[in-house]
N, C-alpha and C positions, 0 to 999 in steps of 0.2 A: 532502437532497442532499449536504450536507459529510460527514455521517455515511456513507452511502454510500461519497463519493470517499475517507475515510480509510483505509475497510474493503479496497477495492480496492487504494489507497498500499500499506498493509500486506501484504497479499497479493504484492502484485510487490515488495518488498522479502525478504520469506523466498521469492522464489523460487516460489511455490505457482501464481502465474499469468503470464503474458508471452510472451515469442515463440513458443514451444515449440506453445501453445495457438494461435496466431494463425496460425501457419503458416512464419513471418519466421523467416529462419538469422539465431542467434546474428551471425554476423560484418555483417549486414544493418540488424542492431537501432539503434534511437535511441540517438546519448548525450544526449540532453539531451529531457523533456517537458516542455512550458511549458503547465497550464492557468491559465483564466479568461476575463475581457473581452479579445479582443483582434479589434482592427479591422482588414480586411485591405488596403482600397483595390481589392479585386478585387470589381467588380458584380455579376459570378456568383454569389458567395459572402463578401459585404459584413463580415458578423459571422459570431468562428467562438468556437470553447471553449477548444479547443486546437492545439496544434501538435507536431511531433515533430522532431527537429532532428537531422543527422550528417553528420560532415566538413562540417563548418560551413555545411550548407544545409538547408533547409526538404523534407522527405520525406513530412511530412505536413501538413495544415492541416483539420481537421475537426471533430467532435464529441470530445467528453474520453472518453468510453466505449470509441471506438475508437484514438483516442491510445494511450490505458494501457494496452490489449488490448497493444501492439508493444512495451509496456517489457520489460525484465531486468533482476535485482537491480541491474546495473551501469550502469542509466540514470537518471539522476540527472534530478530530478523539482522544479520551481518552480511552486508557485502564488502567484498574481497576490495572490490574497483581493481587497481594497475594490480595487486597484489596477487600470488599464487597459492595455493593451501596442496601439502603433502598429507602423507598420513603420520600420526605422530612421529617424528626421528627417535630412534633406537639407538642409544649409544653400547655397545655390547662390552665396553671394557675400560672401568675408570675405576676412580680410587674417593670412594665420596668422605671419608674422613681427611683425605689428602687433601683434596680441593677445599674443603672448610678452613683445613688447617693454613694452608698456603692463601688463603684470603688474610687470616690473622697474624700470618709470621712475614719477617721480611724478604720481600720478591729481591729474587736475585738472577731471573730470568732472561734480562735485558744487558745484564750488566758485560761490558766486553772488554774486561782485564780483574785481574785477582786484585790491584788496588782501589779498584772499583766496589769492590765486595767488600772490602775494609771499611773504607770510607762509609757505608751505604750500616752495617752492624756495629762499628761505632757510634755512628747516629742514633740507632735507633736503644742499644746500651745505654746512652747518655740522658733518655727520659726514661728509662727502670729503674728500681730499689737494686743495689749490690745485694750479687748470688741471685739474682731472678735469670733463668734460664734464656737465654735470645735466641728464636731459632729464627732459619732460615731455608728457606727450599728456591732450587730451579739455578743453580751454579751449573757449567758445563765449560771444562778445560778446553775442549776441541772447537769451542766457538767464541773463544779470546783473541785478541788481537795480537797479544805480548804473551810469551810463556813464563811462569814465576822463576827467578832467580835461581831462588834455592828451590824448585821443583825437583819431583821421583818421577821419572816417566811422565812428565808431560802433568800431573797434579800437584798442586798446591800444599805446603806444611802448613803446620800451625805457627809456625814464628811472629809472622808478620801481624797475623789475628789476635796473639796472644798477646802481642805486645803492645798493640793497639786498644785492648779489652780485655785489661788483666784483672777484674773485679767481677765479670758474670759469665758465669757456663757459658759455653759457645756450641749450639750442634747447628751444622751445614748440612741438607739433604742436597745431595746430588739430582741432577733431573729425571736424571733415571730411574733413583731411588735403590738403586744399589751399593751406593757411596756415601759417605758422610764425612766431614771434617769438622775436627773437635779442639779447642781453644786447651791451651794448659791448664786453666781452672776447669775446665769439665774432664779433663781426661784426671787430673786431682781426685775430685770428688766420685770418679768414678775408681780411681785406683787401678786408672791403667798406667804401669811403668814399660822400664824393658825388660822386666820381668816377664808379661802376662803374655798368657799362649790363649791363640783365639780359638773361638770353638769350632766343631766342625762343617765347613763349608763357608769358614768366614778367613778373615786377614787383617791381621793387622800391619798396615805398615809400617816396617823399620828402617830406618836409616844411621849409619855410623851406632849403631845399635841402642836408635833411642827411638820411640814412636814417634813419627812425624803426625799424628794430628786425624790420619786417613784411616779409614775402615772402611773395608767392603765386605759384603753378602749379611753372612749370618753375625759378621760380627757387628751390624750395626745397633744391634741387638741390645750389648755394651752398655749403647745409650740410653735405653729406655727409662732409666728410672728418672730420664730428666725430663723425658716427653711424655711421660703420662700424666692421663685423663680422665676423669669422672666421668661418671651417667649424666649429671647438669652439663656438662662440658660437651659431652659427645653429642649430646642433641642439637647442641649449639651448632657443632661442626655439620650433623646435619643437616638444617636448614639454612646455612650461610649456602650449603652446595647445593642444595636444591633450589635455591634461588637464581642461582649464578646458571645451573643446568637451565633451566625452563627458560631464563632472558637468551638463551641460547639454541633453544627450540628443540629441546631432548624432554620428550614425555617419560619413557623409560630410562634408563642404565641403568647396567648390572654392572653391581659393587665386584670388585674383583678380587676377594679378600679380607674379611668384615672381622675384627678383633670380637670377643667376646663383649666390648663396653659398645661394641656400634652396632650389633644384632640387637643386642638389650634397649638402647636410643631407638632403633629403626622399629623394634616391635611395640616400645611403648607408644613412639610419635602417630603408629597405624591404630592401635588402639582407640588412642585420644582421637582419631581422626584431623592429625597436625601434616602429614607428608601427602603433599601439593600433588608430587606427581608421584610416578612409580617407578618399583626397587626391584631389580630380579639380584641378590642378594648371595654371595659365594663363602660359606664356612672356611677361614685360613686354617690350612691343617698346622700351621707350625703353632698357634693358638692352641694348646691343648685342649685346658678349660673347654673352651668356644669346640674343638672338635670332639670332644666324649660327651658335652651336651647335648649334641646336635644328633649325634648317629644314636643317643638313645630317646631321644624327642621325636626323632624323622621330620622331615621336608614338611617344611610351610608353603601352602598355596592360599594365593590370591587372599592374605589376611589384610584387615584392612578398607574393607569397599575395593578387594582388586588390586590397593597398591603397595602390596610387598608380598614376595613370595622370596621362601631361604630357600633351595633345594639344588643347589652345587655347592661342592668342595673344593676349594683353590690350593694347590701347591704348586710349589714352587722348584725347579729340577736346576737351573742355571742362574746366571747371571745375566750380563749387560755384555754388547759390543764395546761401549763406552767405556768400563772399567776395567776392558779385556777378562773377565770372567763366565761369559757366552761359552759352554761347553763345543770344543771344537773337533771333530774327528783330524784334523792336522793343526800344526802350532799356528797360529798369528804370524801375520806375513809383517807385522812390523815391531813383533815380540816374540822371536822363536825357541825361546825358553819355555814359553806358556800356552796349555793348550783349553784355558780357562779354567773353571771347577763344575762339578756336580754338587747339589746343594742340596740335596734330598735322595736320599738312599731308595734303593730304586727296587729292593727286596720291601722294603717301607713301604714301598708305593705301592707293590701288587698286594702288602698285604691288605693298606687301607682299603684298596679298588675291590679285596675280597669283600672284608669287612661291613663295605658300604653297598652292598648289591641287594640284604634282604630290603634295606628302606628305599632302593632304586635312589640311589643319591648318582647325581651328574659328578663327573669326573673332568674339571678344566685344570691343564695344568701347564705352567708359565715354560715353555723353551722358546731361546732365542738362537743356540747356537744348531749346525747343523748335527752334534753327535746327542746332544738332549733332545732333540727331536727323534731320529732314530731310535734313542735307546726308550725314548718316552712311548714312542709306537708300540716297541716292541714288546713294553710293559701292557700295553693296551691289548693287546693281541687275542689272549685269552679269551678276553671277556667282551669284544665285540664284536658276537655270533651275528648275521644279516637279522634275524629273528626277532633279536633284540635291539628295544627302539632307546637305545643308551643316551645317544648325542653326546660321546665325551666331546672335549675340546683342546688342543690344544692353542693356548694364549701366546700371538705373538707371531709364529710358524715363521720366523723373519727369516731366518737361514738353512735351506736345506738342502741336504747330498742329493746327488741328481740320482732318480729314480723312486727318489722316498716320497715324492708328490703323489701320485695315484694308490700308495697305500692309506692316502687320507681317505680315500674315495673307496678302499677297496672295504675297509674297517669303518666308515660309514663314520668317522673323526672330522669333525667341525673345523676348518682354520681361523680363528677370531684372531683379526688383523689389525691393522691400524697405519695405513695408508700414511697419514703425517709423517709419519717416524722416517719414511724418507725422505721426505721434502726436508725434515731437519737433520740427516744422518749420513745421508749418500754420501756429501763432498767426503766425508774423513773416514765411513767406511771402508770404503775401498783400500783405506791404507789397512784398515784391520786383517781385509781378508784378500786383499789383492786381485787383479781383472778379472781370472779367470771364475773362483769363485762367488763373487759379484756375479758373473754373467751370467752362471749358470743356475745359483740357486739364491740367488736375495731379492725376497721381495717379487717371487716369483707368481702374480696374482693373474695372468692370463694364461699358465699352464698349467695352477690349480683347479682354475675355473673349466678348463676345457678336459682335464680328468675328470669332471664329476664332482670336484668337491665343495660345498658350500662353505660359500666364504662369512664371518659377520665382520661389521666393520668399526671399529669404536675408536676412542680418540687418545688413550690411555690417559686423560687427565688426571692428576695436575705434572705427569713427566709433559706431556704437552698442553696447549691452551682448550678449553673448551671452544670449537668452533668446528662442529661439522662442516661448511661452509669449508672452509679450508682443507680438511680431511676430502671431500668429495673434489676437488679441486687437484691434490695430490695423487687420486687415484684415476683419474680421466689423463694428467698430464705427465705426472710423473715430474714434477720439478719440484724446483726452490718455490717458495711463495713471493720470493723476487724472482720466479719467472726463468729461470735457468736451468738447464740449457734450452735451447730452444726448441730442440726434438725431444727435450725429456730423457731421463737417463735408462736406458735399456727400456726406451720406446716399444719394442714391441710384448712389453708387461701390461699395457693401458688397460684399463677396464674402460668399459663405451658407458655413456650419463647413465642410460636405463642400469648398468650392471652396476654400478656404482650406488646408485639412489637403493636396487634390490637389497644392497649389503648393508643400506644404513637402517631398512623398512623388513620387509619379510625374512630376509636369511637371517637379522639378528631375531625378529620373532622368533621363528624357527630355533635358535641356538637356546634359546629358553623355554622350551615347549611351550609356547604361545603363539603359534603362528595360527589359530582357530579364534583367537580373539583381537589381536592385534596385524601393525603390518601391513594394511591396506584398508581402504576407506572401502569396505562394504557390508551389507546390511547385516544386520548382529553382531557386528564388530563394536570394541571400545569406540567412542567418539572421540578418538584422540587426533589432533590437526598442528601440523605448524605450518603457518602462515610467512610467507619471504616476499620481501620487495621487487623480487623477480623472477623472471619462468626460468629455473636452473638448465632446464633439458635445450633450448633457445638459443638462451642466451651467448653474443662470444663470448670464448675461453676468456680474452684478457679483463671482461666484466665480471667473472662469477665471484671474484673475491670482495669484491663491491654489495655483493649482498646482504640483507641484513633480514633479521628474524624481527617481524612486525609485532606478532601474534602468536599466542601459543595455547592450544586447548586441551584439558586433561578432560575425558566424560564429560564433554559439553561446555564444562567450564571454562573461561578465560581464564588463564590462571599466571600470562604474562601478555604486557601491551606494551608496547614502546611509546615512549613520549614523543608527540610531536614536536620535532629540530626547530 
């Protein structure tokens, strides 16, 4: 058969066979045929050979014989060989100023003890000008080896940091991004004593009645005047992530939260025609600015050549497992003092969800705990009649009271998930919330799925690493990505490869009202492809993390290739 396909290549490269034969006018012709493995997501025609691509959309999807029939010397011809081609991956819920920024500041992701984090912002304090800000992201107490001395519940003071880098601000994002820790000269210069009361929905912690360093929710907020950024800045952070996405084989992601300077970066970069690949783009409602320009602007579609559209609104209703702030209808099974916070007034909520219904603005809104979910539904209620083709969302759906799944389905409410989150979460979960509710409603993705609800799947980078690959990996096994346990933790949650690959391709179309242009490789669709070094759906389990992204096409273009090892 290669012998064959060579014979043909050649042939439509000198011109001897191609449109002319096929019937196809020259100006009609393919620029771009892509054969080999490629999967379509379309049931009709599930696996195809090839495809034929022009003006950056898919013309053909079929057999390689008739593919190649429509080339011309001037169509420029990929095969796959060992390799498999998807339809572009859809990441449904990242943080693209995060991932920029966490490129630029120091990784603190790997590090497995709080003397480790010293050491590691030390270091990097030691090449700055004193008072230049050092930030840091991707710290997580629950997956240290040693607990700090003088720790509050299991997190970290400023002692040790301060005293190690008493000459520059210090802000620490937590992985989650719920938390922060702040060095004695930042919390200085910001003027937080034992005086200051935090705002509503946030915390500052105290200790012996002095600030240890920590913030959660809204109070991380505090910090801002150290991490802010410019329009030159924000672009920057732009494009470091869309670089980093696309080497990872994510055509789309939707920003989960876009400040006023990164809507601004993101519309100029689409103007200039600078953003590689594409943005489904969420207004952060706690942004003011950014939310009263938007609801009097209304929803941007497909600006750009297609790649960015603004048209959801992101709030934010709870917190984090991780910081015990996850709104919980009962206390914490290893803090029962606390039953998390509400982080967004929920009279607020319905009235934004009013507010925002003449411009048809999507409604995603971040619950982790199982009573922000509830109470987040119950805010929904109103306003999602069958009739209407809303698609709110909730982001996250990680924890829910048993019963509350099929009113995802019944309210026609999106769950955008993020499968990773237990491969990295499960062990020490369970101490938050204890067996039972664990069993019943964490991570609940094969009783959603079998309600009706549509699941999307995204990676919540940079709280986790960009790697679908690993995400799809988590949601087939349900483990550690060291492979533990070995049935997987509450096995019968598995999603099966096809359901899993549906959540990373069509259901995340679908959660952006693009499932008519994206999401499956078929004819009028974007010609959007990632390309992997293996057939995921095949392959064994203990191989899929082995995988790696070859190739990556936005509208026909390559727009990442791996260097050959």
């Amino acid at each position: 058969m290669r012998a064959v396909r060579q014979a043909i290549i050649i042939l439509v490269t000198i011109g001897l066979i191609g449109c002319e034969s096929s019937g196809l006018e020259a100006e009609h012709s393919p620029d771009t045929i892509v054969i080999g493995t490629l999967y379509t997501m379309n049931p009709l025609q599930p696996r195809v050979e090839a495809v034929a691509i022009r003006d950056g959309v898919f013309v053909f999807v079929g057999d390689e014989a008739d593919a190649l029939a429509l080339a011309t010397p001037a169509t420029r011809l990929i095969e796959l060989n060992e390799n498999t081609a998807l339809p572009g991956l859809i990441d449904a819920h990242v943080h693209i100023a995060g991932i920029g920024s966490a490129m630029r500041s120091v990784d603190l992701t790997a590090a497995d003890s709080f003397d480790e984090i010293v050491a590691r912002v030390k270091e990097r304090a030691s090449s700055l000008p004193k008072n230049l800000t050092v930030l840091g992201r991707g710290w997580h107490q629950s997956k240290w080896l040693t607990t700090p001395e003088d720790g509050v519940d299991g997190f970290p003071t400023h002692h040790a940091l301060s005293a190690a880098v008493p000459s520059h601000p210090v802000v620490l994002e937590h992985a989650n991004g719920h938390s922060a820790l702040l060095n004695q000269r930042a919390m200085d210069q910001l003027g937080i004593n034992a005086d200051s009361v935090a705002p509503e929905g946030g915390v500052i912690v105290m200790h012996n009645g002095a600030p240890t360093g920590l913030l959660h929710e809204t109070a991380i907020d505090l910090a801002t005047p150290l991490q802010a950024y410019d329009l030159p800045t924000a672009e920057e952070l732009v494009d470091l992530a869309q670089r980093h996405l696309l080497s990872e084989g994510i055509t789309t992601a939707h920003d989960a939260g876009a400040l006023k300077v990164d809507l601004d970066a993101q519309l100029a970069m689409a103007e200039r025609g600078d953003l590689n690949m594409r943005l489904y783009s969420m207004v952060y409602a706690s942004d003011e600015e950014a939310l009263l320009e938007w609801l009097d602007r209304g929803p941007l579609i497909n600006a750009g050549d297609s790649r960015l559209t603004v048209r959801s609104i992101k709030v934010q209703a709870d917190g984090a497992l991780g910081s015990r702030t996850a709104w919980l209808h009962a206390p914490y099974a290893d803090a029962p003092d606390t039953q998390g916070v509400l982080t967004y007034d929920l009279a607020a909520l319905s009235e934004l969800i009013r507010a925002s219904r003449e411009g048809r603005w999507q409604m995603s809104v971040h619950a982790i705990g199982d009573r922000a979910n509830s109470e987040v539904l119950s805010v929904f209620a109103p306003y999602t009649n069958a009739d209407t083709d809303h698609r709110f969302r909730i982001e996250h759906a990680q924890h829910l009271r048993r019963g509350d799944g099929p009113l995802f389905a019944e309210q026609g409410v999106i769950a955008s998930m993020q499968p990773i989150h237990l491969s990295s979460d499960r062990l020490w979960a369970i101490d938050r919330l204890g067996p039972q509710r664990i069993d019943e409603g964490a991570y609940i993705w094969r009783d959603l799925l079998n309600a009706g609800v549509v699941i999307a799947s995204g990676t919540d980078a940079p709280v986790e690493p960009v790697s679908p690959i690993a995400n799809f990996y988590a949601a087939i096994t349900r483990k550690t990505l060291t492979g533990q346990p070995e049935r997987g933790f509450e096995p019968e949650q598995k999603l099966t490869r096809l359901e899993a690959l549906h959540s990373m391709t069509l259901a995340a179309a679908y959660a952006g009202f693009e499932e008519q242009s994206k999401g499956s490789i078929e004819v009028g669709k974007l010609a959007d492809l990632t390309v992997i070094s293996q057939d995921l759906l095949t392959i064994p389990e203990a191989r899929i993390l082995q995988t790696e992204v070859t190739m990556t096409l936005v509208g026909g273009e390559v727009m990442y290739r791996r260097e050959p090892q």
